[in-house]
C-alpha positions, 0 to 999 in steps of 0.5 A, a space after each residue: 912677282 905674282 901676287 896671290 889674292 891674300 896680299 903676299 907676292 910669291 918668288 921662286 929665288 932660285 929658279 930666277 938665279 939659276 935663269 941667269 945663270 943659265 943664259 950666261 952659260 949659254 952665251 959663254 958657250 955659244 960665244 966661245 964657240 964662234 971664237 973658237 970655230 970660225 977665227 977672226 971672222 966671228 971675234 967681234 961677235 964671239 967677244 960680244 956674247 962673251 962681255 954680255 955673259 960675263 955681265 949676267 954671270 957677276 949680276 946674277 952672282 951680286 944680286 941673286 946669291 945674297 937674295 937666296 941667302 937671305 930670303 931662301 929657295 922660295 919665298 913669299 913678301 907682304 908689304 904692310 904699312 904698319 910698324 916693324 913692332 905691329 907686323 912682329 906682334 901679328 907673325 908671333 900671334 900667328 905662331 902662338 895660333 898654332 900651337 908653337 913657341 916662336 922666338 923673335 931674332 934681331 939680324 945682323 945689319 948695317 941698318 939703324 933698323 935692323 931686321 927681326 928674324 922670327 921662328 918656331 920649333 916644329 916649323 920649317 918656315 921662317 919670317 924676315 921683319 923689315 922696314 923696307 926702302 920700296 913698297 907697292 905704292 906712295 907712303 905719304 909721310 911713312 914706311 913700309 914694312 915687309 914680311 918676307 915668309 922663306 918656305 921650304 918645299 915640303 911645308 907648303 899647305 903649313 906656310 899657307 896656313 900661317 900666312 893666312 894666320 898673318 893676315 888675320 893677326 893684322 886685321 886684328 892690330 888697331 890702326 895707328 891713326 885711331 
């Protein structure tokens, strides 16, 4: 994922999801094909591109169905190592800076933590509040935090804005070493 120069790491979602699928279709098609037009000449190749499609149909359906239900379209993440309440407390300020009501959702989860969903009226984006597992480098005794921005495509210049607005609402948060 490309990261802008603020921090946040941009992901096309669904152009990923539609690449797989699009290549499984692709070896499906050629793979049927072989089969099809040359017999038992092209069988083991033909099967090949068939169990190979096959693989990257059910991955591209296992992983990138959920990400897209969960993240959206199109999506950018922060990766912050302060706390689930301290990121909470900079997307809602960086809502309130705006001028909107945001409202603060606890998600349906497995997880002892679970993840807070925050949204505005008026605002098309949404924030997803996690603790995640991996972050961009060693935590050293603590977690990493992510706040994944869902954007839809005719809000753009608005979610740059809040994100920035994230940032600033960040820098402001005392540290928790201090």
């Amino acid at each position: 994922m490309p990261e802008t120069a603020d921090g946040w790491s941009y992901a096309n979602n669904w152009r990923i999801a539609a690449f797989f699928l699009g290549l499984a279709m692709i070896l499906l098609g050629i793979g049927s094909l072989a089969v099809f037009a040359f017999g038992d000449d092209a069988g083991m190749a033909g099967l090949s591109l068939l169990a190979i499609a096959t693989y990257l149909l059910v991955f591209s359906v296992l992983v990138f169905v959920p990400r897209i239900a969960r993240r959206g379209s199109v999506s950018f993440s922060l990766f912050s190592r302060r706390s689930v309440e301290d990121a909470e407390k900079a997307v809602v300020g960086a809502i309130e800076a705006v001028g909107r009501a945001p409202r603060v959702e606890m998600a349906r989860s497995r997880s002892n933590h679970p993840p807070r969903v925050v949204t505005a009226d008026g605002i098309v984006t949404r924030f997803r509040i996690e603790i995640s597992r991996a972050g961009p480098g060693s935590v050293d005794g603590g977690v990493w935090t992510e706040i994944v921005q869902s954007v839809a495509s005719t809000d753009a210049d608005a979610a740059r804005t809040l994100r920035e607005r994230v940032n600033e609402q960040l820098a402001r948060l005392p540290r928790a070493e201090e």
